[in-house]
C-alpha positions as CSV (number, residue, x, y, z in Angstrom):
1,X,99.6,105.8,106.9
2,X,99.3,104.5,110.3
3,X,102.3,105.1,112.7
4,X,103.4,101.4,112.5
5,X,104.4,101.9,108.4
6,X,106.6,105.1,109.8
7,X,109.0,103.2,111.8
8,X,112.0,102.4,110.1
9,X,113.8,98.5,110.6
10,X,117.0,98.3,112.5
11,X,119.9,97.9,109.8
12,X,120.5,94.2,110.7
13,X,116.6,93.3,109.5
14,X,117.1,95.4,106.4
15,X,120.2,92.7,106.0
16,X,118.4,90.2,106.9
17,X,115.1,91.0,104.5
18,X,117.7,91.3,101.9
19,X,118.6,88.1,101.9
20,X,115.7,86.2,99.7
21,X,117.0,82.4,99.4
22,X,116.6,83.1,95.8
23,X,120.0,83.4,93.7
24,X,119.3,86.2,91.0
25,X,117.6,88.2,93.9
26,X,120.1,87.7,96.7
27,X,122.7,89.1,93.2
28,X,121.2,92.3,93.4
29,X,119.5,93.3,96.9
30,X,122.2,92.1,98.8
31,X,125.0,94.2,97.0
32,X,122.6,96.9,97.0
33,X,122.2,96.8,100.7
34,X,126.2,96.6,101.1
35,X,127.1,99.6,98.8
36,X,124.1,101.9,98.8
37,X,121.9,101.6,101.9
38,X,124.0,103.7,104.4
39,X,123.7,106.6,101.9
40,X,120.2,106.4,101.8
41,X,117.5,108.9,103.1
42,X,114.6,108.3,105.7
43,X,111.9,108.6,102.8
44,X,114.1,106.0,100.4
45,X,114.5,103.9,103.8
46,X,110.9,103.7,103.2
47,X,110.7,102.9,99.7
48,X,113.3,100.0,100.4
49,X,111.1,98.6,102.8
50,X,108.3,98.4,101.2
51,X,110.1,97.0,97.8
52,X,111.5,93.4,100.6
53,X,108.0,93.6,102.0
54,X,107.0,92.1,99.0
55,X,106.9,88.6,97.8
56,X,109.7,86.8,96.3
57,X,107.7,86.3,92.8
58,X,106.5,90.2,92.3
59,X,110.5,91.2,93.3
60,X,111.5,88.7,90.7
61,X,108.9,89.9,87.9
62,X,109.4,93.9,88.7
63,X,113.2,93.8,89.2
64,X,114.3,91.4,85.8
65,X,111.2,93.6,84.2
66,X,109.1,90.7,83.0
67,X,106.1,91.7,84.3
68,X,104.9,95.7,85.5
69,X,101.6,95.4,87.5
70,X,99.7,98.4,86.3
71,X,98.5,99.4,89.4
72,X,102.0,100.4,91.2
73,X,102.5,103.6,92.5
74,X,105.0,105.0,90.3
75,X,107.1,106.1,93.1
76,X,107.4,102.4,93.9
77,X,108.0,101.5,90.2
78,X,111.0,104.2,90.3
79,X,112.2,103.3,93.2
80,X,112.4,99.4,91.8
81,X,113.9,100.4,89.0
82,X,116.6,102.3,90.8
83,X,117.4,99.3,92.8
84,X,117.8,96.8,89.8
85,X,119.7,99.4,88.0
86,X,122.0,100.1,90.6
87,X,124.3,96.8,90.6
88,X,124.8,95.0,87.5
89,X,122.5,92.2,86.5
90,X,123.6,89.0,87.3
91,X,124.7,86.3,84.9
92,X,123.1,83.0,85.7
């Protein structure tokens, strides 16, 4: 891991990422952020990061489970599942 993937963002860009400009994904990373990130380790810091560092259409797949790429680290494929099980699944 280089040093650069160590650093953890500011609280206002975690907000920030949060916010996707997609509805059933703004429903759950957004109240996620509000209720559980403060609570949140360093090394789950990191796992958050890496789960808005990725695009829109793999959040939506992995999250809503219709689609597990194979070749995620299971920590990562925890960690996802922890988020979208965390606040209730929207109704749209």
């Amino acid at each position: 891991m280089s040093q650069v993937e160590h650093v953890l963002w500011p609280r206002n860009v975690v907000r920030w990422r949060s916010r996707r400009g997609i509805l059933e994904l703004d429903l759950i990373l957004m109240p996620f952020f509000d209720a559980y990130y403060h609570h949140l380790t360093p090394d789950q810091r990191h796992l958050h990061q890496w789960l808005l560092s990725q695009a829109d259409a793999d959040l939506q797949k992995w999250i809503f489970r219709k689609d597990r790429d194979p070749d995620l680290d299971p920590l990562h494929l925890s960690w996802i599942d922890f988020v979208s099980e965390s606040v209730p699944s929207p109704i749209i």
